[in-house]
N, C-alpha and C positions, 0 to 999 in steps of 0.2 A: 558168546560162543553159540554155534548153529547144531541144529540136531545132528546136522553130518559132521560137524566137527569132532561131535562126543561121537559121533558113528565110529570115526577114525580112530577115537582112541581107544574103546574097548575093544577094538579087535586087538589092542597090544594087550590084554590083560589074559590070561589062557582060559581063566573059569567062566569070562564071558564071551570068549570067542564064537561060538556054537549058539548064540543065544538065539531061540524064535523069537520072541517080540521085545520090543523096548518102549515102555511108557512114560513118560513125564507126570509124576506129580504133584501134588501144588502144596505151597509152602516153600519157602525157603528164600530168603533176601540176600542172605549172599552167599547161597551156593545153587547149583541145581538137584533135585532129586530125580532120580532117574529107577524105575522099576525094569527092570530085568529079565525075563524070565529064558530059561536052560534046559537040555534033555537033564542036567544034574539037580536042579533044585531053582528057587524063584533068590534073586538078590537086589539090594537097593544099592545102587550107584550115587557119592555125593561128589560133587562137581565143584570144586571152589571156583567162584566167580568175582569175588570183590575183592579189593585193595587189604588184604589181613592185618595189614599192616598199623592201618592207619584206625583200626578198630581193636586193636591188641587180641586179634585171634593165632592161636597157637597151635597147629593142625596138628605137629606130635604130638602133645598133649591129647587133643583131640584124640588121637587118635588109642595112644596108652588110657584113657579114661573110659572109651567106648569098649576097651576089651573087659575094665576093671568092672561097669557096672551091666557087663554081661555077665562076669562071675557071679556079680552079686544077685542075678536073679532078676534083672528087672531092665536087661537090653539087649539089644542086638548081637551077633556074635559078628567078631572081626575076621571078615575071612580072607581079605587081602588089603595093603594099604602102599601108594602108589604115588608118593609125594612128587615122583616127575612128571606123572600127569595130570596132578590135584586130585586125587582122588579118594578116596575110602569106599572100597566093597565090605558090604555089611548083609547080614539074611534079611531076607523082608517077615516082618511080624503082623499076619492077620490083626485085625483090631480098627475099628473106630475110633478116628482120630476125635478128640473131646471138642466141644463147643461152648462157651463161656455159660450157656443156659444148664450143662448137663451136670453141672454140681450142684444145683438145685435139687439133685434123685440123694437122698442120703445116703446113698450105696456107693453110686459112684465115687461118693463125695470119701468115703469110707475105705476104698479102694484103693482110692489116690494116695489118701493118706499112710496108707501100707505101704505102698509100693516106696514111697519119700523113705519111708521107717529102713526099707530095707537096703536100699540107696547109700543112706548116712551110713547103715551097719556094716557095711558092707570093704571092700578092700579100700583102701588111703589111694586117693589118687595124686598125680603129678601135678604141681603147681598148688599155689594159694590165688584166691579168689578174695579179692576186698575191692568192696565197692569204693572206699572213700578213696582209695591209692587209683582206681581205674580211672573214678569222678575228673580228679586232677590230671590223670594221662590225657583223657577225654579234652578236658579243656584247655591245657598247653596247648591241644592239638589246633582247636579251633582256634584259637590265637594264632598260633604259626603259622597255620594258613591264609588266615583270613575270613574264614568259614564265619557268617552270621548268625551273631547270636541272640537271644528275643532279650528286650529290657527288660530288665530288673532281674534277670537271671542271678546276678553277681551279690546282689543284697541280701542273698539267702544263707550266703557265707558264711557266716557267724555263728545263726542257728543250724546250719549244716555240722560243724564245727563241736556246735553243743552237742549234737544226737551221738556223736563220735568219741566225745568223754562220756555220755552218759552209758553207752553200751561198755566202755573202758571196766563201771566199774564192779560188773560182774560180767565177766566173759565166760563166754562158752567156748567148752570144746571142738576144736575146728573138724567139719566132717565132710565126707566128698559129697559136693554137691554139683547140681544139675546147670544152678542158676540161671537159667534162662525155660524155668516150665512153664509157660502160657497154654492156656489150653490143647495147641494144634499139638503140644510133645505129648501129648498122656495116649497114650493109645488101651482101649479098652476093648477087650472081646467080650465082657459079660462076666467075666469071673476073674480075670486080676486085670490092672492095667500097668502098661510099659510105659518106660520112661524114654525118649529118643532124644539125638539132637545135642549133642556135648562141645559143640563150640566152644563155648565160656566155663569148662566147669575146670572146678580146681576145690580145694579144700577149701569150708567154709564156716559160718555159723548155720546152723540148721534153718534157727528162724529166715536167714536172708532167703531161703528156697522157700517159706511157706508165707513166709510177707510178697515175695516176688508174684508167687502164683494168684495170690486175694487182689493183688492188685494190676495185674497182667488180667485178669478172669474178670472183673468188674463187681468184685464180693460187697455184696450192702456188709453193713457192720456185724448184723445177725449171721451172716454167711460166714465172715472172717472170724467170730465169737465159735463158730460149729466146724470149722477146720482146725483153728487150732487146740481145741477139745479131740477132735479127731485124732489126730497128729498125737499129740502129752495124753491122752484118755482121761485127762480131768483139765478142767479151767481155771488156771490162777491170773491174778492182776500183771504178773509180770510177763508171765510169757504170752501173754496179749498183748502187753504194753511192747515187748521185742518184737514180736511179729509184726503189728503196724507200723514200730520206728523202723524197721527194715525196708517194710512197704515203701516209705517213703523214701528212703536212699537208693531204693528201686528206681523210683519214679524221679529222683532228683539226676541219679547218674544216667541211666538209661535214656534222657531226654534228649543226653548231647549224645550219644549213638545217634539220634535220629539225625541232629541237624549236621552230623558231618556225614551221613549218608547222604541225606538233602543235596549237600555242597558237591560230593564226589561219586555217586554211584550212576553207574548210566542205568540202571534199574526203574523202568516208568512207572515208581510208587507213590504217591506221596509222605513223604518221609517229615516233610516238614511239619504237617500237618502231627502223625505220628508221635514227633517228639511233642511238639505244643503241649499234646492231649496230656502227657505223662507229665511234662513242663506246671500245666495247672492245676495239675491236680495236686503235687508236690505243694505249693505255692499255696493252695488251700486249708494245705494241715499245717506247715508253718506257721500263719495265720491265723490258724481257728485255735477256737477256746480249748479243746481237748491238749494242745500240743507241750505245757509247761506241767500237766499231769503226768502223760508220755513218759516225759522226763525223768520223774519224781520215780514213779511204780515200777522202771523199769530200772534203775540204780539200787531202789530197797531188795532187791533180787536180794 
């Protein structure tokens, strides 16, 4: 879609009818963001752009979740939503978008963690969120299509399988979550940070939003040990052990997002590449010595 295409459609929208400038900015794989600015106030424009379908995005949802974790304090306010023309008008929130290096500032790191806290506490949102049920959407998908997939993906099955009883057998309370926080959602002005960006969110386990982030973020061990101390305000063996078993159902499921992006998005990113990185890194902890301990610490829960 062309910048005069979206030209065309906000003039259907009233509160950006009158808008002076319109800016594009960056982020977003499959929608466009679009800044706004109005004699009324400045707004962010999201633009769906890709197949939702075939990535199980839920724009209602989307869109009842962006209102719910405005209430709670730590998003955007909804101020118009426009499903015939893909859209959601939301306020635009001053703030610096995060960079994988900036939870290295313990503050920030600190911040984040608040804001996750207040997220979870915050109003129940629409849908459930489970990776393992997505995992398998995911992959029927790439089967049905045809969509290539890297070997040995499929051998992980088992132990994928294991981490799914082993979270079974102390479950946590499902709480709304972001699930998709990589650094570019956190937005920080200095003194709290926002959460943006609710595509995939739906009720969840906590840990899955703070395993996603460590490993979305490129957290060394020590980094991932001082988030989720941040997050619980003390450090047990299990809810470490949860946070990296999630990590990794992060990186197990989110791997085939990439390669049916790869297969179907006219978006010039490489996607393949994208999934691989999450693909091996998953495939690592499988593998390594750490991962029959995982198992252990986070069942003794």
């Amino acid at each position: 879609m062309t910048l005069e295409d979206l030209d065309e459609l906000l003039d259907q929208v009233e509160v950006l009818r009158h808008r002076t400038s319109v800016e594009e900015l960056s982020g977003g794989l499959t929608n466009r963001n679009l800044k706004v600015t109005t004699p009324g106030g400045v707004f962010v424009v999201r633009a769906s752009s890709s197949d939702a379908s075939l990535l199980g995005i839920d724009r209602d949802a989307e869109h009842l979740n962006t209102a719910a974790a405005a209430s709670a304090g730590v998003g955007a306010e909804v101020i118009d939503y426009r499903p015939d023309l893909g859209m959601l008008i939301i306020t635009f929130l001053p703030g610096l978008a995060l960079a994988n290096e900036a939870f290295t500032d313990p503050g920030v790191m600190a911040r984040a963690a608040q804001a996750c806290r207040l997220l979870h506490a915050g109003p129940a949102f629409t849908g459930v969120f489970d990776m393992f049920t997505r995992q398998a959407g995911y992959l029927t998908t790439v089967k049905e299509r045809g969509f290539p997939l890297p070997e040995g993906y499929e051998r992980f099955t088992d132990p994928f399988a294991d981490v799914r009883r082993a979270l079974a057998v102390a479950p946590r309370p499902l709480v709304p979550c972001n699930n998709d926080l990589l650094a570019g959602n956190y937005l920080d002005n200095g003194e709290r940070i926002w959460l943006i960006d609710y595509e995939y969110s739906g009720m969840n386990d906590a840990c899955f939003e703070l395993g996603n982030t460590s490993t979305e973020c490129e957290f060394t061990p020590e980094m991932t040990e001082a988030w989720t101390e941040a997050y619980f305000e003390t450090l047990r063996p299990a809810d470490l052990a949860r946070v990296r078993l999630q990590a990794l159902c992060s990186e197990y499921g989110w791997s085939l997002w990439g390669f049916i992006q790869a297969a179907s998005s006219p978006i010039d990113y490489d996607f393949h590449e994208w999934g691989m990185h999450r693909f091996e890194k998953a495939a690592r902890t499988f593998t390594g010595p750490d991962f029959p301990r995982l198992l252990e610490q986070v069942a003794d829960a």
